[in-house]
C-alpha positions as CSV (number, residue, x, y, z in Angstrom):
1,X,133.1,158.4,111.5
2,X,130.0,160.3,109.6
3,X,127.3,161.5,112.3
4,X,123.5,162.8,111.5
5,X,123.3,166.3,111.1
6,X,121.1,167.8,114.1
7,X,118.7,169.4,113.0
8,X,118.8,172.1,116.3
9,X,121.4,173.7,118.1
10,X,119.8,172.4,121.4
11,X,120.2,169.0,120.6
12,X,123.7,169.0,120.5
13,X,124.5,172.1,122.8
14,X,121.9,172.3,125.3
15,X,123.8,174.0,128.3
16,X,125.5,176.3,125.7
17,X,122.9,177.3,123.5
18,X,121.2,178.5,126.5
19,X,124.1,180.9,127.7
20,X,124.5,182.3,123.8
21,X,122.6,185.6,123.9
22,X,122.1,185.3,120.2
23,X,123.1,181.7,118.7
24,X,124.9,181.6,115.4
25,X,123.3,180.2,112.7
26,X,125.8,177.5,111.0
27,X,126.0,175.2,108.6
28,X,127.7,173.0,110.5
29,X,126.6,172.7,113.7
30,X,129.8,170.4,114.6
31,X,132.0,173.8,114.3
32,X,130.2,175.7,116.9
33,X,133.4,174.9,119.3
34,X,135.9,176.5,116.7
35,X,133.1,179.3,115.8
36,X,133.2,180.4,119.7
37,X,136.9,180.5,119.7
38,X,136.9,182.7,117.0
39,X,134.4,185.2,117.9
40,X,134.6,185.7,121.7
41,X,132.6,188.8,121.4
42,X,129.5,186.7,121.6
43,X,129.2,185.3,124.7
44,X,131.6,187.9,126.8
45,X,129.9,186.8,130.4
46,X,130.9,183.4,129.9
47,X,134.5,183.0,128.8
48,X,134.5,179.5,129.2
49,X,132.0,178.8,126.1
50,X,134.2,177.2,123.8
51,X,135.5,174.9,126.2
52,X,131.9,173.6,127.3
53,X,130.8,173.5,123.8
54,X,133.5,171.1,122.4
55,X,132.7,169.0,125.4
56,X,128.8,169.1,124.6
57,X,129.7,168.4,121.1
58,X,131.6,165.2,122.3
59,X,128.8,164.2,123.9
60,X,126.4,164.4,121.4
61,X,128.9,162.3,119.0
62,X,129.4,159.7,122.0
63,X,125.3,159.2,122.4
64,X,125.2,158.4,118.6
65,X,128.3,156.1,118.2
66,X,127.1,153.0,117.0
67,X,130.2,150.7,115.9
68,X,129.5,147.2,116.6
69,X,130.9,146.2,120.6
70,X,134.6,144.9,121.0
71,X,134.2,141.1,121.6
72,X,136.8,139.5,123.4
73,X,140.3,141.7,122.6
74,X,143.1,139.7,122.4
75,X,144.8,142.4,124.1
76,X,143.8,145.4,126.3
77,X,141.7,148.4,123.7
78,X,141.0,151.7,124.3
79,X,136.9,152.1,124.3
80,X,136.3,152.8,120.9
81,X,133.5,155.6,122.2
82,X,135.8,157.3,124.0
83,X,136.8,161.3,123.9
84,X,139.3,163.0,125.6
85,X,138.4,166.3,125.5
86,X,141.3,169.1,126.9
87,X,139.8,172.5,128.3
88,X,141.1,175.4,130.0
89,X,138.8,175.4,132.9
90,X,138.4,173.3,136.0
91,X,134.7,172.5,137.3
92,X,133.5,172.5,133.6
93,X,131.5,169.5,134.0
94,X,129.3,171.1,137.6
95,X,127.9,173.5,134.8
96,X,126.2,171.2,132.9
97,X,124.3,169.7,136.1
98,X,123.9,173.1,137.5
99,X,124.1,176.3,135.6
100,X,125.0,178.8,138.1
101,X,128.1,177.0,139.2
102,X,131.1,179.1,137.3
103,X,134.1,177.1,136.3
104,X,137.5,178.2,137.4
105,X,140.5,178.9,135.0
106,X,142.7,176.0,134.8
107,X,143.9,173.0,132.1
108,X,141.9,169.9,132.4
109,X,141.0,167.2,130.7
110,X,137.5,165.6,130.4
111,X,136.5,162.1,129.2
112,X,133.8,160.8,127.7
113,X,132.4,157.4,126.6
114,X,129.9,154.5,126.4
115,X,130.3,151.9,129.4
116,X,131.2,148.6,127.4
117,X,127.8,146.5,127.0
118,X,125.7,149.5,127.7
119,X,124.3,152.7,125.8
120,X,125.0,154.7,128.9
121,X,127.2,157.5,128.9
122,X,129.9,158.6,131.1
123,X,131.5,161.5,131.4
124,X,134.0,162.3,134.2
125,X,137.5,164.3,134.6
126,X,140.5,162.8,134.0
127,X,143.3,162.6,136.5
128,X,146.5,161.3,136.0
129,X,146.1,157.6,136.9
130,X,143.1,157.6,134.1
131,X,146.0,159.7,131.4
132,X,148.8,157.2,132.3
133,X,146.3,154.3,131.4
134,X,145.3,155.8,128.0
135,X,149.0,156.7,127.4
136,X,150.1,153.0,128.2
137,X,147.5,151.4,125.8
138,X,148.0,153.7,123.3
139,X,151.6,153.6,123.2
140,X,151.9,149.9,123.6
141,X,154.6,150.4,126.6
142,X,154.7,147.1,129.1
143,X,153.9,147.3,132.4
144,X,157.2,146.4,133.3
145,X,158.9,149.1,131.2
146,X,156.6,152.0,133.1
147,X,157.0,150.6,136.3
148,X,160.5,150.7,136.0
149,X,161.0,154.3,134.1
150,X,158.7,155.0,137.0
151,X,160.3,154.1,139.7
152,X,157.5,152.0,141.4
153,X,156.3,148.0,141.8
154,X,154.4,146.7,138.4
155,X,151.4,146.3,140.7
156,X,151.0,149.7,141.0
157,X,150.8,149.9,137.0
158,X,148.5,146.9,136.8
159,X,146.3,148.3,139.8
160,X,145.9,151.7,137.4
161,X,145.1,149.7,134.5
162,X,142.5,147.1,136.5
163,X,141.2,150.9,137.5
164,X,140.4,152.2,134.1
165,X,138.9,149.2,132.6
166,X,136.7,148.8,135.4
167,X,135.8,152.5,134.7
168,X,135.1,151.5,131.3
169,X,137.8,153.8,129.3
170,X,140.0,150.3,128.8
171,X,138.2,146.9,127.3
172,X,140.3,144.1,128.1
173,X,140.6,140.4,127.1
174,X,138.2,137.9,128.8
175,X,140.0,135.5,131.3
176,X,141.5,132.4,129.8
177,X,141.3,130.6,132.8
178,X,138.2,128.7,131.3
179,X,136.5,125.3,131.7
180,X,137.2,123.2,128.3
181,X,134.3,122.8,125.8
182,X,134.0,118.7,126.9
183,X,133.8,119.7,130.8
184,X,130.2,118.8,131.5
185,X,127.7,121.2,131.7
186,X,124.6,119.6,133.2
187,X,121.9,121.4,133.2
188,X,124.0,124.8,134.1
189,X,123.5,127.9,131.5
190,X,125.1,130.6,132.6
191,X,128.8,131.2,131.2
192,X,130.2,132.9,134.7
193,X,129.9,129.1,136.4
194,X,133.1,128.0,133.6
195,X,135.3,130.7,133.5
196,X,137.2,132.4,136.4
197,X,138.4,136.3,136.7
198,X,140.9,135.3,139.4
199,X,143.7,132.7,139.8
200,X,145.1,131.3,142.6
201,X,148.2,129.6,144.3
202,X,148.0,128.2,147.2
203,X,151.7,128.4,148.2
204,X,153.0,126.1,150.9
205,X,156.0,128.1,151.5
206,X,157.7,125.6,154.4
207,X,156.6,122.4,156.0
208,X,157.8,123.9,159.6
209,X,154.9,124.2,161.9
210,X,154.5,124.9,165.2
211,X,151.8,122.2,165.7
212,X,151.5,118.4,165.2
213,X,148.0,118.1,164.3
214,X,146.4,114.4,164.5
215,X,145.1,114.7,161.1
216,X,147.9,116.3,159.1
217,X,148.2,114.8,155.8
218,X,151.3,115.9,155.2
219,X,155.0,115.5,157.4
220,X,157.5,115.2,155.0
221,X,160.3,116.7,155.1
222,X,161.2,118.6,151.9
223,X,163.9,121.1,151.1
224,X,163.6,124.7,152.1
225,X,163.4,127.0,149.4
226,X,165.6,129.9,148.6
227,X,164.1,133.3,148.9
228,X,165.7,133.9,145.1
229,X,163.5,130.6,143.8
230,X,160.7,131.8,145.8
231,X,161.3,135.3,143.9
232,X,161.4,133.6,140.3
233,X,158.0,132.0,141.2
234,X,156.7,134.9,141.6
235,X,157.5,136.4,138.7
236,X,157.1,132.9,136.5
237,X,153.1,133.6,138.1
238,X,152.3,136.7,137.4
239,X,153.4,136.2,133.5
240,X,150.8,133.4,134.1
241,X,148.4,135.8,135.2
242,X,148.8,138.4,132.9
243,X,149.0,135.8,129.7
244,X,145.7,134.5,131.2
245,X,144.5,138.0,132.0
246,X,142.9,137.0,135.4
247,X,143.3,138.6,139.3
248,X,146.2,136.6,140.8
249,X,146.1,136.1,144.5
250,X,148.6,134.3,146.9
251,X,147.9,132.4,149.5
252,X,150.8,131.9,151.9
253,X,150.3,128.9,153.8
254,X,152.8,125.6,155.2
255,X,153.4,124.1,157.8
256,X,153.1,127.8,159.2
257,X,154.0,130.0,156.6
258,X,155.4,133.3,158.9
259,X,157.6,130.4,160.1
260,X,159.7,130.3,157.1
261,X,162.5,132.9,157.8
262,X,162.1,135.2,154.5
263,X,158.3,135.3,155.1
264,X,158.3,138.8,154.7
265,X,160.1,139.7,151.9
266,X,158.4,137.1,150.2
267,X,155.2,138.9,151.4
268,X,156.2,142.2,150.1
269,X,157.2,141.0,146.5
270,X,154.2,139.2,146.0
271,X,152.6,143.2,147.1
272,X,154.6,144.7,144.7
273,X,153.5,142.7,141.9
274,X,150.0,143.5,142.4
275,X,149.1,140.5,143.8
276,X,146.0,140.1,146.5
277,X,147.6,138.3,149.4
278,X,146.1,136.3,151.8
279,X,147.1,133.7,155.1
280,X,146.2,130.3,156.0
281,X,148.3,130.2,159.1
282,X,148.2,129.7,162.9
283,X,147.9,132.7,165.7
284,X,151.1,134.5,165.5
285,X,152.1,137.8,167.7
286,X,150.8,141.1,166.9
287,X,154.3,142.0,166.1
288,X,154.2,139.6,162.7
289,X,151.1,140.4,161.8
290,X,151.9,144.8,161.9
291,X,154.7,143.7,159.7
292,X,152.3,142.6,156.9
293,X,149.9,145.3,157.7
294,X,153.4,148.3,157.1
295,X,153.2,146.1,153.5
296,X,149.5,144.9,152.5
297,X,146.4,143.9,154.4
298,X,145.9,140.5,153.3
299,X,142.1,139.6,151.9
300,X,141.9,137.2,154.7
301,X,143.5,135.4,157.6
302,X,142.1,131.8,158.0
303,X,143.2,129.7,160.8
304,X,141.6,126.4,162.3
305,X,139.3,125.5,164.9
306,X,138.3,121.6,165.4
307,X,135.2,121.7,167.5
308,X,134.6,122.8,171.0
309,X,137.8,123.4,173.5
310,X,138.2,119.5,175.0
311,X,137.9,117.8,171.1
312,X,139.6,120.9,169.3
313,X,142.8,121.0,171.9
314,X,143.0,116.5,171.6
315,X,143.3,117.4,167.7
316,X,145.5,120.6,167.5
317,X,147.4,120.3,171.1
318,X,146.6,121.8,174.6
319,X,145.4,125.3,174.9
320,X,145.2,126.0,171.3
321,X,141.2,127.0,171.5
322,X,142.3,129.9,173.7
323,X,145.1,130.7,171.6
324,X,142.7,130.6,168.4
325,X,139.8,132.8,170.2
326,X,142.5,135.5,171.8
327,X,143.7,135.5,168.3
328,X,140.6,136.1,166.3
329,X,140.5,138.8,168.7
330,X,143.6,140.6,167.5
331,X,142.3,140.0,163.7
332,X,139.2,141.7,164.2
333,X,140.8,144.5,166.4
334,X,143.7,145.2,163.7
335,X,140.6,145.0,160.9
336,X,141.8,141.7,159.2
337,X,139.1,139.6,157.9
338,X,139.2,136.5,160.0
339,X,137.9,132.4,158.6
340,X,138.0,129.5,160.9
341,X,138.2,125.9,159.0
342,X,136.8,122.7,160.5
343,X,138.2,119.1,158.9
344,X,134.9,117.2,159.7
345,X,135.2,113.9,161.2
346,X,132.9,111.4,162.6
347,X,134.2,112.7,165.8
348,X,133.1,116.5,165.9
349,X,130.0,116.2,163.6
350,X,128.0,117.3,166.5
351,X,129.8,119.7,168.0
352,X,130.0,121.9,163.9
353,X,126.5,123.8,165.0
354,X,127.8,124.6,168.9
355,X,130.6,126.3,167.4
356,X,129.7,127.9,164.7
357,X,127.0,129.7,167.2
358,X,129.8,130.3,169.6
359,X,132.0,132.0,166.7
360,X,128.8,134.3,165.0
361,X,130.5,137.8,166.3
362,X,134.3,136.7,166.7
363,X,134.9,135.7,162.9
364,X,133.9,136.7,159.5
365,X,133.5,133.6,158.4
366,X,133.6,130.1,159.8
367,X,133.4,126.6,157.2
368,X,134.4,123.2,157.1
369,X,136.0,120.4,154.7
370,X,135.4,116.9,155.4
371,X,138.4,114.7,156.1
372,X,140.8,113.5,153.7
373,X,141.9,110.7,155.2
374,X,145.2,111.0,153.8
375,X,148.9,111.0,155.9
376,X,147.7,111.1,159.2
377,X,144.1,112.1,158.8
378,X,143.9,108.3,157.9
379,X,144.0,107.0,161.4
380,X,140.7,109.6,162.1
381,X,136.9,108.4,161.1
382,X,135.3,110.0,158.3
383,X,132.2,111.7,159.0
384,X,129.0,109.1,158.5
385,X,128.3,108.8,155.1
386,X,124.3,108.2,156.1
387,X,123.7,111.1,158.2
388,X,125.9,113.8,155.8
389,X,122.8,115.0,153.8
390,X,121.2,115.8,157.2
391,X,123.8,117.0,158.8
392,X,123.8,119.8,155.5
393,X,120.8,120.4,155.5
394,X,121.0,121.7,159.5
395,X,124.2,123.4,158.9
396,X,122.4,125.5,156.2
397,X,119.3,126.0,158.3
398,X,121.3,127.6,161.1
399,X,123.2,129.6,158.4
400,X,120.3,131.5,157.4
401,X,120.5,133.7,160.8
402,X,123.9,133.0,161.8
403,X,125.8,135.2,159.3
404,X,129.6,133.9,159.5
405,X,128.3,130.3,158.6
406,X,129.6,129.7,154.6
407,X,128.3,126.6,152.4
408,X,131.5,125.7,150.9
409,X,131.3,121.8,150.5
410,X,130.3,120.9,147.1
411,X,127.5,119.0,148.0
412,X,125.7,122.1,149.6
413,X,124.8,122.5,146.0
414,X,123.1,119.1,145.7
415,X,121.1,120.2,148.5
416,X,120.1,123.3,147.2
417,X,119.5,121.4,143.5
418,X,116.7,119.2,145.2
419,X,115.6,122.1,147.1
420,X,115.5,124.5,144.0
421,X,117.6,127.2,145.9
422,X,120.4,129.0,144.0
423,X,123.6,127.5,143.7
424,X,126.9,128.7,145.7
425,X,130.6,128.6,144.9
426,X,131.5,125.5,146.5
427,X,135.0,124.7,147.4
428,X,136.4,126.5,145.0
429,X,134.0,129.0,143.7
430,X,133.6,126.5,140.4
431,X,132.6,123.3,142.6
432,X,136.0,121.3,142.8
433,X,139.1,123.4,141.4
434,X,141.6,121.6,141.4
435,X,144.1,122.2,139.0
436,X,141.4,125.0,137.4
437,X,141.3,128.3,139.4
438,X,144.2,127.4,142.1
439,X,146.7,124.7,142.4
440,X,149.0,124.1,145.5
441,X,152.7,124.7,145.2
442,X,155.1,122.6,147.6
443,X,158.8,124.6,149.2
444,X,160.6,121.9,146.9
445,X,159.1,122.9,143.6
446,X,155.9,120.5,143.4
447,X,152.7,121.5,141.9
448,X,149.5,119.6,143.7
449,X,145.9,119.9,141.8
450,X,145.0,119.9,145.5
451,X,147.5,119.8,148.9
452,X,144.4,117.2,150.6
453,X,145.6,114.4,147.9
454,X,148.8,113.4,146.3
455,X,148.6,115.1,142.6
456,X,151.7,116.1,141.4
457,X,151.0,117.9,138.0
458,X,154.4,119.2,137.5
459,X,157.7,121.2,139.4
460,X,157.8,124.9,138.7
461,X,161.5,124.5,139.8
462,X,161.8,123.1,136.0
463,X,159.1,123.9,134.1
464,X,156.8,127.0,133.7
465,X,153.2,127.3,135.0
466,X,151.9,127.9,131.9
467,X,153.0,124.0,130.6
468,X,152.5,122.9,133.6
469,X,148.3,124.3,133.6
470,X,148.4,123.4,130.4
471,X,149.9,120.0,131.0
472,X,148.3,116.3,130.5
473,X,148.4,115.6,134.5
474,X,146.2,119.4,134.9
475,X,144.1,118.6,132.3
476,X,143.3,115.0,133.8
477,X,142.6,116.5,137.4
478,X,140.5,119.6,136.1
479,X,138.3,116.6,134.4
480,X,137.4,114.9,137.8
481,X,135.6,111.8,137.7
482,X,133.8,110.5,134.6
483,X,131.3,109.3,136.8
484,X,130.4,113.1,137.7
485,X,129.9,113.3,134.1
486,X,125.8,113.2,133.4
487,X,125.2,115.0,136.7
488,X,122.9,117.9,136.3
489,X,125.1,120.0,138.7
490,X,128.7,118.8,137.5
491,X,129.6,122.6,137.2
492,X,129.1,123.5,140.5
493,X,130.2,120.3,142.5
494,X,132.3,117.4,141.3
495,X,132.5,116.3,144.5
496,X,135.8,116.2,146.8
497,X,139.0,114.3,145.3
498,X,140.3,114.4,148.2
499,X,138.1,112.4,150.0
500,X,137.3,110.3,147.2
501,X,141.2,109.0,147.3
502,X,140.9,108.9,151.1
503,X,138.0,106.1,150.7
504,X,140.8,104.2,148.2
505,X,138.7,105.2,144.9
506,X,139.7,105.7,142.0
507,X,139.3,109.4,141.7
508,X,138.9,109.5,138.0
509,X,136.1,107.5,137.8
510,X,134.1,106.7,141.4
511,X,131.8,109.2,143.0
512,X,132.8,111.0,145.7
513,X,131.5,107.8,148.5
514,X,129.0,110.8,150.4
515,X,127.3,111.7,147.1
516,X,123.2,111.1,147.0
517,X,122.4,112.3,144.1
518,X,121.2,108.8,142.3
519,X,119.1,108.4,145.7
């Protein structure tokens, strides 16, 4: 690469032309590193002149690099920007901030670069996470390979890499986990609404459970899995992950999932692959819950209140409320961030508000899904399709001051279209995601677009989770209705499949029954 010729020292060595009693005159001002090192009797108070020089110098060449951006590696780059610049003195870089500071004799290593998308410049020491990153890229060696010649889980080289491109010395290939060029796009612009950095499976590990729930939509009994199967998914997902180049995350859930008897070593593998972890459980002892702590702290623990104590304990069984609250306790205690979930019913609609208040400083976040009135959730009433818009539009009144409140149905965005608010995540950070950013795997082998409705897409106890994302079924359920199609919001709702199928629709082309957005 060619560079400008400066036309004064200064502008390429400011720190350094100030320490040089008399500076040289050069031809080439780009040799003044090698010109120091050769003729020390010049600057014999400051040893370490060469050394801060050549990292001026890179400097100067990284503020003028101009090559077009990267767009969209198929594989993980070293910034093109980027210097590495080796010295022989530590605390070389507190000199160019503030003069007086001396260095100290000892090898480092400085790097210096652009921030991808940006003219700004960074320049930082190098340690050896940020080395092993640029050594792994550069000599195209797996993650799998250094984790093994190293001794340690291939989470802990994936973590270093995630490090260094969020650092900006690595550029690395956009997710692939994107919505299709026919999904709908409404009147939605922005890209980040169709494309997801993070994937993940919701893995119902065992169908044991230590409650009976009155609106469980799912009893069957199904075989239990092996902890070797459970072992192969595991690894079948994160070559999902990595192909797709998105976050994975686990969500261990059943029946109760620390019910299953090799919970925990299915816990720690999923650790040891790199994978964020997370619960959708019931209260367990503090015992169980130190055990995953010794491994991972999961991103969250979610369990499930009803309503108030009387409805809440006719739902989930006798003195479950005081279980739950004592529990939420423990969570916040052992610095676990705690979710309560509500399945909304015609039943509890009034009670949402009361509890929610009750809940403000015990949990970090409360919500609610409306019923799927599938398996046994189809003896319960659905919440009144009439009164759900207003029944919103409180809930997200009383959210503005009661912090643990989340708007997580889809239709909070309808709301908030009419209302011309910003748009939230809704149920799946994408409106609907079923069979897009998560997909729900059964103990037998069965993949689910969504656990609420029956969906099998494929069995990853025959067939990879790439053909099975990539599958006919996954493709029909990441569609959603057609009649979602002309919405103006289709991006960021879609409705609830779900509850669409509970109503006896047919989910690929009727509107969810609660939506009002013709009205």
């Amino acid at each position: 690469m060619s560079h400008p010729e400066p036309v004064e020292l200064v502008t390429v060595y400011p720190v350094t032309s100030r320490l040089l009693a008399a500076p040289p005159q050069l031809e080439d001002l780009m040799g003044l590193p090698e010109f120091l090192g050769n003729n020390s009797d010049l600057y014999t108070d400051y040893p370490f002149l060469p050394d801060l020089a050549a990292v001026e110098r890179a400097r100067y060449r990284v503020e003028i690099f101009s090559e077009p951006p990267v767009d969209n590696p198929q594989q993980r780059i070293i910034n093109p920007s980027l210097e590495l610049v080796p010295v022989r003195w530590r605390n070389l870089l507190d000199i160019l901030l503030t003069p007086d500071t001396p260095p100290v004799l000892g090898d480092a290593n400085i790097l210096i670069f652009k921030k991808p998308g940006t003219e700004s410049v960074q320049i930082l020491p190098a340690g050896g996470h940020e080395l092993l990153a640029l050594k792994l890229i550069a000599e195209d060696i797996d993650s799998k390979q250094a984790a093994l010649e190293g001794g340690v889980g291939v989470g802990t080289i994936d973590d270093i890499l995630y490090s260094a491109v969020s650092l900006g010395l690595l550029i690395a290939p956009e997710s692939r986990i994107v919505r299709s060029d026919d999904f709908p796009r409404g009147a939605i612009t922005d890209p980040a609404w169709f494309s997801s950095p993070t994937f993940t499976l919701q893995w119902h590990i065992t169908q044991v459970c230590d409650l009976h729930c009155r609106h469980c939509y799912d009893r069957t009994d199904r075989i239990t899995m092996e902890l070797e199967q459970g072992i192969r998914i595991l690894d079948d997902l994160y070559n999902f992950c990595r192909d797709h180049h998105v976050f994975t995350q686990v969500t261990f859930t059943g029946g109760n999932p620390l019910l299953y008897p090799h919970f925990i070593e299915l816990y720690q593998a999923a650790a040891e692959r790199g994978f964020m972890t997370a619960v959708l459980g019931n209260p367990m002892p503090r015992q169980r819950i130190e055990e995953m702590l010794a491994i991972q702290k999961p991103e969250f623990y979610q369990v499930s209140l009803e309503g108030m104590l009387e409805h809440n304990d006719y739902i989930r069984g006798e003195g479950h409320f005081k279980r739950i609250l004592a529990f939420l306790d423990l969570l916040k205690e052992l610095d676990i961030y705690s979710m309560v979930m509500l399945t909304l019913t015609r039943l509890n609609m009034d009670e949402v508000l009361d509890l929610a208040e009750l809940l403000r400083k015990r949990v970090n976040l409360f919500t609610f899904n409306r019923l799927a009135m599938v398996g046994e959730g189809a003896a319960l009433s659905s919440a009144p399709v009439e009164d759900f818009p207003s029944f919103l539009n409180e809930y997200m009144q009383a959210a503005r001051t009661n912090p643990c409140m989340s708007l997580k149905d889809n239709f909070f965005n309808l709301l908030r279209h009419k209302q011309a608010l910003p748009y939230v995540g809704g149920c799946a950070g994408f409106g609907c995601g079923a069979a897009f950013n998560f997909v729900s795997l059964l103990p037998d082998g069965e993949v689910h677009a969504c656990r609420k409705l029956p969906s099998q897409i494929g069995n990853m106890y025959e067939s990879s989770l790439n053909d099975i994302y990539h599958g006919e079924p996954a493709r029909r359920y990441r569609a959603g209705s057609a009649a979602c199609g002309s919405c103006d919001i289709r991006p960021v709702c879609g409705g609830c499949l779900a509850v669409n199928y509970g109503f006896g629709n047919d989910i690929f082309n009727d509107l969810d029954p609660y939506c009002w957005a013709e009205n």
